[in-house]
Each structure stands twice: as C-alpha cells, then as structure tokens.
C-alpha positions as CSV (number, residue, x, y, z in Angstrom):
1,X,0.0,0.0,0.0
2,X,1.4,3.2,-1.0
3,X,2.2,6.1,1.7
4,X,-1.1,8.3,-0.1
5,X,-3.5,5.3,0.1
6,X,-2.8,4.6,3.7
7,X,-3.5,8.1,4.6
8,X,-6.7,8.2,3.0
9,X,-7.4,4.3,4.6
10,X,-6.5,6.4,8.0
11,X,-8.4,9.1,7.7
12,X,-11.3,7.2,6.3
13,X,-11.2,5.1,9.8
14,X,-11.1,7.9,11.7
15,X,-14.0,9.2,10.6
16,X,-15.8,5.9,10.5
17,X,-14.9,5.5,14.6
18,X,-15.0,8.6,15.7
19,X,-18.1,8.6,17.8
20,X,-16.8,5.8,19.6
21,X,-13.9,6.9,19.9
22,X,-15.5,10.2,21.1
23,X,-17.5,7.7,23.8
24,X,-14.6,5.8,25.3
25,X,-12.8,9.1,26.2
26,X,-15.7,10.0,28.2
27,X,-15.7,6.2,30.1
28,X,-13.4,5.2,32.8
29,X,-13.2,2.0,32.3
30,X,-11.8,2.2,28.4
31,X,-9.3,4.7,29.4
32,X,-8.1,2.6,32.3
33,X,-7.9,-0.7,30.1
34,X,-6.2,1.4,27.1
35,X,-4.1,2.9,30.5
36,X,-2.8,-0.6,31.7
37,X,-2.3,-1.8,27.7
38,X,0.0,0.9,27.2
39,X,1.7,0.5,30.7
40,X,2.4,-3.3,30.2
41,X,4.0,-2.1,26.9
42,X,6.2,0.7,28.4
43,X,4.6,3.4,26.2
44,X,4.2,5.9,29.7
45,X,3.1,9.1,28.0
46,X,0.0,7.3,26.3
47,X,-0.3,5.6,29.1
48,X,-0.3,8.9,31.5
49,X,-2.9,10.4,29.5
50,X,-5.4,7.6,29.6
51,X,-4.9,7.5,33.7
52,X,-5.1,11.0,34.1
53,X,-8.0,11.5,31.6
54,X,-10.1,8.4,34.1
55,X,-9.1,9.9,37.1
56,X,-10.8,13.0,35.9
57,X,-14.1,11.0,35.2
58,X,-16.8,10.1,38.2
59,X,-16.7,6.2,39.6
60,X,-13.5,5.2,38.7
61,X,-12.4,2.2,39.7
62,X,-9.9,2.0,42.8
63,X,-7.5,0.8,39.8
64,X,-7.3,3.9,38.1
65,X,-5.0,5.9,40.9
66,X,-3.1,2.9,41.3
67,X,-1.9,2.3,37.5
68,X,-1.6,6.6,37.0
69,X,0.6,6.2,40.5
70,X,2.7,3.2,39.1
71,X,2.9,5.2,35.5
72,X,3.8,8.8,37.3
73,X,6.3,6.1,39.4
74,X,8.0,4.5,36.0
75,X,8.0,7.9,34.4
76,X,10.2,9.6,37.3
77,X,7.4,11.7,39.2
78,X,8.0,10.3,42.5
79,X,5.8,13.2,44.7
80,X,2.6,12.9,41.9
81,X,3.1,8.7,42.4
82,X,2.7,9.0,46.1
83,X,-0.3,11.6,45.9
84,X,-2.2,9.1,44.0
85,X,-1.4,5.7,45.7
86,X,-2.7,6.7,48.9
87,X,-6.4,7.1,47.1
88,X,-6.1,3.5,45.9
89,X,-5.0,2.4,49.0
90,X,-7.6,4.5,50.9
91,X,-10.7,2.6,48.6
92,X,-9.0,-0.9,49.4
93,X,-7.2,-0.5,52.5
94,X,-6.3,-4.5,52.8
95,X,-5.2,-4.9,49.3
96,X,-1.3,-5.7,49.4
97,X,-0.9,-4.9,46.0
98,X,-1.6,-1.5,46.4
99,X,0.0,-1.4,49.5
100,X,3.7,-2.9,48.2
101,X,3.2,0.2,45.1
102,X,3.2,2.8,47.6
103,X,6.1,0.7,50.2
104,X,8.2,0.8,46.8
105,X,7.2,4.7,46.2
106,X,7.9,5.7,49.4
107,X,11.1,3.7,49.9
108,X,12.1,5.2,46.1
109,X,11.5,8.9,47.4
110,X,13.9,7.9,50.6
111,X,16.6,7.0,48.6
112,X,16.2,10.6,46.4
C-alpha cells in the first residue's frame, strides 16, 4: 500500500470511529484498560494520558489511581506517584498490591 493510500485508509477510519472513539474518552473504564495496555507495553506518555484523563471521570475504579501512580512512578514523578497511591490504598485499605506500590514509592522517594 502506498504512503497516499494509507493516509486516505487512515483518515477514512477515523471518521468511521469517531463517535466511539469520542464515547470511550468519556468512560473510565476504556481509558483505564487502554491505560494498563499501554503500561504493560512501556509506552508511559499514552499511558499517563489515559490514567489522568479516568481519574478526571466520576466512579473510577480503585484501579485507576493505582496504575496513574505506578505510571507517574516508572516515568520519574516520584511526589505525583505518592499523591495518587494513597487514594487507591484508601478505597482498598487490605489490598497488598496496592500497598507494596506505595512501600516501593515511598522507599524510592527515601533513597532521592
């Protein structure tokens, strides 16, 4: 396929999708899912805008300031991981997942 022709196929999908497209930026859920995909794969700044964009949104899951901590954690912003893990950690005190994240934040920010 030449460069032109996948442009047009591009923008032609674009178009098709972008209502739902539209929709899943306005759902938690999506942008947490699309957040964690694009963790796992080490792309952080897609990743980071997903989070933030779901922690923004009403009834997020307790997940959500847990992956934007972890992302804010892998990307360097050590104060903005530990201002989010404690939310997580407040909406599922006994979960030791969330728990070890913000031991290995704080023990990162001790070592700074």
């Amino acid at each position: 396929m030449a460069a032109g022709q996948r442009i047009a196929t591009v923008a032609r999908l674009r178009e098709k999708w972008q209502d739902t497209f539209k929709r899943w930026l306005r759902n938690a859920d999506a942008l947490m899912s699309a957040g964690a995909q694009y963790l796992a794969a080490g792309d952080l700044p897609a990743a980071l805008e997903c989070l933030e964009r779901a922690l923004a949104l009403p009834g997020s899951d307790a997940q959500v300031p847990n992956l934007c901590g972890m992302a804010n954690f892998r990307n360097g912003d050590l104060a903005r991981a530990d201002a989010l893990l404690p939310k997580a950690t407040k909406r599922l005190p006994k979960h030791p997942g969330l728990r070890e994240n913000l031991a290995a934040i704080r023990a990162a920010r001790n070592d700074s």
